[in-house]
C-alpha positions in Angstrom: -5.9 -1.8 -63.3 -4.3 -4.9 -64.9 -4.5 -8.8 -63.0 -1.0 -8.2 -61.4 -1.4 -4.4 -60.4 -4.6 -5.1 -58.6 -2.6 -8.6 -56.7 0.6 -5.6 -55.5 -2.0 -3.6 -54.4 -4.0 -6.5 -52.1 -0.6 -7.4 -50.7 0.5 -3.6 -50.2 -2.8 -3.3 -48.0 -2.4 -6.1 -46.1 1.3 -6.3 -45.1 0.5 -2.5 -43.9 -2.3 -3.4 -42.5 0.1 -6.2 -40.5 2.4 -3.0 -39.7 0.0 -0.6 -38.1 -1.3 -3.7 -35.9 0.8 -2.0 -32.6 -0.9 1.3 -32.9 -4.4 -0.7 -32.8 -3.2 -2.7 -29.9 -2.2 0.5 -27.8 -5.2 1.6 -28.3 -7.0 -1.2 -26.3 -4.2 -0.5 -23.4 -6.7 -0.4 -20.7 -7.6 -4.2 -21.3 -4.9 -6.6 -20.5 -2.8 -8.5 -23.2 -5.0 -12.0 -22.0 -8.1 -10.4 -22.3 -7.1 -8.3 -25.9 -6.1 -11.8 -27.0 -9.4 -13.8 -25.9 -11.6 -11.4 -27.7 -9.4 -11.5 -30.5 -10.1 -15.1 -31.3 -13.6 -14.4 -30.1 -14.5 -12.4 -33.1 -12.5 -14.1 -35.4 -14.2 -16.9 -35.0 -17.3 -14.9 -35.6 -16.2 -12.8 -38.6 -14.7 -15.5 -40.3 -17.7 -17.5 -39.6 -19.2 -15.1 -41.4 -17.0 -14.6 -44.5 -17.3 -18.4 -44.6 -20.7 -18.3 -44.9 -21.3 -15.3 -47.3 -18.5 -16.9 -49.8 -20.5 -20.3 -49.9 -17.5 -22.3 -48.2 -19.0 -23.7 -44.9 -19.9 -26.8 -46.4 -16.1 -27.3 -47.4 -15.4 -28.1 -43.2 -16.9 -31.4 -43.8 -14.0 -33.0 -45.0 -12.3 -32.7 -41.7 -15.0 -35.6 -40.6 -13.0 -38.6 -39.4 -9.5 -37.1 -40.3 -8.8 -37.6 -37.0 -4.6 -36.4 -37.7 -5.9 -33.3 -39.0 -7.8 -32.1 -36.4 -5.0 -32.7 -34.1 -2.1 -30.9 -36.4 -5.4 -27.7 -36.1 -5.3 -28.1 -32.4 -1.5 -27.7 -32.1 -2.0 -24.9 -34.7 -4.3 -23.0 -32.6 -2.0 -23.6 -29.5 1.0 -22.3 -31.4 -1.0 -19.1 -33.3 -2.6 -17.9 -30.1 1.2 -17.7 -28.1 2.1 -16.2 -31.1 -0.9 -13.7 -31.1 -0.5 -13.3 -27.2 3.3 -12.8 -26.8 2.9 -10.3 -29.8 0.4 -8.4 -28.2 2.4 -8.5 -24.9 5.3 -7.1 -26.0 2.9 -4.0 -27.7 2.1 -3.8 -23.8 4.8 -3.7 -22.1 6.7 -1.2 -24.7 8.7 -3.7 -26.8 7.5 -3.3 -30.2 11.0 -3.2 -31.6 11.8 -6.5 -30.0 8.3 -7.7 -32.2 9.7 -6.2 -35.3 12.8 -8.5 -34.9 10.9 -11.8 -34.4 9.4 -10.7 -37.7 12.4 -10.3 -39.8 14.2 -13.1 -38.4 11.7 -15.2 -38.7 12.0 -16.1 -42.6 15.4 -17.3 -41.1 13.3 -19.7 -38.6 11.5 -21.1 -41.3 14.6 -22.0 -43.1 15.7 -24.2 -39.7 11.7 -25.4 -39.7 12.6 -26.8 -42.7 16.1 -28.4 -42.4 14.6 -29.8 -39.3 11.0 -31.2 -39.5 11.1 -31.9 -43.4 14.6 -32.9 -44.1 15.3 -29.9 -46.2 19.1 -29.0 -47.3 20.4 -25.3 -47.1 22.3 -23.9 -49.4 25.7 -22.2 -48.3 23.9 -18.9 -49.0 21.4 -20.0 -46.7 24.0 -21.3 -44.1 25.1 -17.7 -44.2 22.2 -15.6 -43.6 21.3 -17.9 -40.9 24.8 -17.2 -39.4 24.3 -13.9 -39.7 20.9 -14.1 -37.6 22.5 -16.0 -35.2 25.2 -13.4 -34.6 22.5 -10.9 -34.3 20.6 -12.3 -31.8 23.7 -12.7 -29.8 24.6 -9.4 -30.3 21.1 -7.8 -29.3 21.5 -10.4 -25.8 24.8 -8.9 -25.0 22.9 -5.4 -25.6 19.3 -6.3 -23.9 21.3 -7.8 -21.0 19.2 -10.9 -21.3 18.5 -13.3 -24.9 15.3 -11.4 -26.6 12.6 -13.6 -26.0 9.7 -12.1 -26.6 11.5 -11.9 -31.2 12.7 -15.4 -30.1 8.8 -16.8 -29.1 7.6 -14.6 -31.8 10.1 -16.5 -34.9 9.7 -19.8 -33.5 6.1 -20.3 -32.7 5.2 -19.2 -35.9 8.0 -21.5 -37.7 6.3 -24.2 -36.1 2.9 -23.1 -36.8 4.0 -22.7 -40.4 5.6 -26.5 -40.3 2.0 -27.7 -39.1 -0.3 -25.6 -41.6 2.5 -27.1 -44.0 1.4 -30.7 -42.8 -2.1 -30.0 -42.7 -2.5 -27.8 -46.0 -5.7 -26.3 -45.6 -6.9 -23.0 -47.3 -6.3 -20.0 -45.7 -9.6 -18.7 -44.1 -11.1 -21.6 -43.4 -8.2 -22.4 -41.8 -8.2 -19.4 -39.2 -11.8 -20.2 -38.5 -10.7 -23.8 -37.6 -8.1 -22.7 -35.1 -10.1 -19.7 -33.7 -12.7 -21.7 -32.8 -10.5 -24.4 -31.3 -9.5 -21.8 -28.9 -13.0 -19.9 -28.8 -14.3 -22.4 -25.5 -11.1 -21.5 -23.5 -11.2 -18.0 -24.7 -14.9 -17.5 -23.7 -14.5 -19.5 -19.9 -11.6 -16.5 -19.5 -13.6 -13.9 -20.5 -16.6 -15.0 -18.3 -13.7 -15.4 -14.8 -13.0 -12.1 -15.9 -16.4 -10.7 -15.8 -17.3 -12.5 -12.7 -14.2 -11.1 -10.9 -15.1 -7.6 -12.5 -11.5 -7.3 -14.3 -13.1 -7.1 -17.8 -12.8 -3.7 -20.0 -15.5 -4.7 -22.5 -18.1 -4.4 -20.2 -16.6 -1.4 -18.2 -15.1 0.9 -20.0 -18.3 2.3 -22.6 -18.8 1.3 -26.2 -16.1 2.5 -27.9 -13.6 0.6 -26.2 -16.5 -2.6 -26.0 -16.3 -1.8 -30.6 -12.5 -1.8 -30.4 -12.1 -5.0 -28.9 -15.1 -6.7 -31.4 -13.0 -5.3 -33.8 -10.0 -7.3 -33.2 -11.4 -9.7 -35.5 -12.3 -7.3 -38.4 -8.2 -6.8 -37.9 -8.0 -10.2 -38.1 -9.6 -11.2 -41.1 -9.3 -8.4 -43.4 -5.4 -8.5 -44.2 -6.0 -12.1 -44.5 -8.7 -11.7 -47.2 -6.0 -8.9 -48.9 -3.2 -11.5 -48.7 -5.2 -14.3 -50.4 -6.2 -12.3 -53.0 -2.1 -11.3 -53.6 -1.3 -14.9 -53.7 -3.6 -15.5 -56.3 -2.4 -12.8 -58.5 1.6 -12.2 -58.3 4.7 -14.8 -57.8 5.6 -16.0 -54.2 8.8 -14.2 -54.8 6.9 -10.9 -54.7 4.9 -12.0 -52.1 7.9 -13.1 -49.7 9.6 -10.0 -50.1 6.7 -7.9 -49.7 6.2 -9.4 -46.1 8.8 -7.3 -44.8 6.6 -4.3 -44.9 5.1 -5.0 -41.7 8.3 -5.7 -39.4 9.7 -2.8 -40.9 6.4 -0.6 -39.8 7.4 -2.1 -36.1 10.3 -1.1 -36.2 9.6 2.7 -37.4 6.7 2.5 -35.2 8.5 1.2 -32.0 11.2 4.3 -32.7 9.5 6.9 -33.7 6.2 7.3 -32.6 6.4 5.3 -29.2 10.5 6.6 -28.9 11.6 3.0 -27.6 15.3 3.4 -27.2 17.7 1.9 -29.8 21.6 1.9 -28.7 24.5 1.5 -31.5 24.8 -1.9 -30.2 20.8 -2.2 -30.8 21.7 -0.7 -34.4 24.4 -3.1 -35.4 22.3 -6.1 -34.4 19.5 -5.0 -36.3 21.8 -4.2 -39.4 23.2 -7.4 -39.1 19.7 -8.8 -39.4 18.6 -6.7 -42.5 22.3 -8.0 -44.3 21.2 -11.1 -43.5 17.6 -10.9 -45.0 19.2 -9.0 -48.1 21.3 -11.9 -48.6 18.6 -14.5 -47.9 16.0 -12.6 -50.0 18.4 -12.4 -53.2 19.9 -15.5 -53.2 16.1 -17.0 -53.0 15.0 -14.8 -55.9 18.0 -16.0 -57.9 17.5 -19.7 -57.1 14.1 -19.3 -58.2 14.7 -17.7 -61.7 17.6 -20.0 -61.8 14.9 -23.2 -61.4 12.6 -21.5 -63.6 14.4 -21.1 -66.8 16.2 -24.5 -66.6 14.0 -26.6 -68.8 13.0 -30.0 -66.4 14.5 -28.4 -63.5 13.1 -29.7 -60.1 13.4 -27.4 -57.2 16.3 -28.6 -54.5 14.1 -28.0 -51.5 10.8 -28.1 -50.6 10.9 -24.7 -49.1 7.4 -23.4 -47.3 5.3 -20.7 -49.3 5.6 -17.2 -48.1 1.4 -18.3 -47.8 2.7 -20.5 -45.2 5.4 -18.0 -43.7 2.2 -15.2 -43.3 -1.0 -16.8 -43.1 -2.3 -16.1 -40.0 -0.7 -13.4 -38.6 
């Protein structure tokens, strides 16, 4: 298997490994979404603590000494990727998993917005127009939900501005995650202790398989991570940004069909209007950058973030 083959098939794994993440998280149903989420940075500070140290890249943490703005834009990241983490998991719990899958796909639309307004980017009318066509989704899914979507809302916008920050910061991917887990380790541990004390906590409670599950939140973690980085390093962006859509899709299918969460025709023309709008957003980018790439001195019109930066730490 060739350089590039091998780079699809790291990207296949982990976008679907992205997908199936509601199926894991139902599995844990018995714990809470606040405890699911604590262990979950828990162990992935410990596994990527680990990964860290068996790649030889510990050492590399030193250069945060005395960069006193970066450890702050890391702070806000962790802040941002564990609502992100916990209002995901959430809306596993309370049976919303379709509502997930569309703060996934409209979130490449988010990042657009991130962009226009945190680095002064300029849309193109293409862009204008699948972010119009968001926008009339999201209106048309509030009419239909009786109430705006928050839970897709929270989802798209915590992680645009998590992807804004990680842009302003620009530090490699796994250490990166092991920065920001263990930024939120000390609150996560004081939680998981209350819970203990007040003998709420599953890990304890409910045997060792359940106890293995929740450890194994960051094996979940870290392992698409380690698949993505290896995609990024072997096939285009382009590839990689429109392979992301695996793992909304998987929601979606998942949220419908195996957990049978209700979709009206109103639900269905909202979410169409969504996919038109990713279609149009996703060729006009793929254009735009063949267009840039064969015209000799050509400088790119935006500073647009990586789909790296659109999926890092999911």
């Amino acid at each position: 298997m060739n350089h590039s083959r091998i780079g699809y098939v790291y990207g296949v794994l982990a976008y679907v490994l992205w997908g199936l993440f509601p199926v894991y998280w139902k599995l844990l149903a018995p714990a809470s979404a606040l405890e699911i989420l604590a262990h979950r940075v828990l162990w992935s500070t410990v596994f990527t603590a680990l990964i860290l140290v068996a790649l030889r890249q510990f050492a590399q943490l030193k250069k945060l000494k005395g960069q006193n703005r970066k450890i702050i834009g890391i702070s806000v990241a962790a802040v941002l990727i564990s609502i992100n983490w916990g209002v995901y998991i959430y809306g596993v719990h309370i049976d919303r998993v379709v509502e997930t899958a569309l703060g996934y796909f409209i979130n490449p639309l988010f990042f657009v917005l991130a962009g226009l307004l945190f680095f002064k980017e300029k849309l193109r009318p293409i862009q204008w127009v699948a972010v119009g066509l968001g926008g009339m989704a999201v209106l048309i899914l509030t009419y239909d939900y009786g109430r705006p979507p928050w839970i897709a809302l929270i989802l798209a916008s915590c992680f645009a501005a998590y992807g804004a920050v990680k842009k302003r910061i620009g530090f490699p991917a796994a250490q990166g995650l092991f920065i920001e887990s263990a930024a939120a380790t000390v609150p996560a541990l004081f939680f998981l202790v209350w819970l203990t004390s007040v003998g709420e906590d599953t890990f304890t409670s409910l045997g060792w398989g359940h106890a293995l599950l929740l450890a194994s939140g960051g094996v979940a973690t870290a392992v698409p991570l380690l698949f993505f980085a290896g995609a990024a390093n072997r096939i285009p962006m382009v590839a990689i940004g429109l392979l992301q859509y695996i793992a909304p899709t998987l929601h979606f299918l998942t949220g419908v069909f195996l957990f049978n969460e209700p979709m009206t025709a109103i639900s269905w023309m909202g979410f169409s209007l969504v996919w038109l709008a990713l279609l149009i957003f996703s060729t006009e980018a793929i254009h735009h950058t063949r267009r840039n790439r064969h015209t000799p001195m050509s400088r790119p019109e935006t500073d647009e973030p990586t789909a790296v930066e659109l999926t890092a730490n999911r």
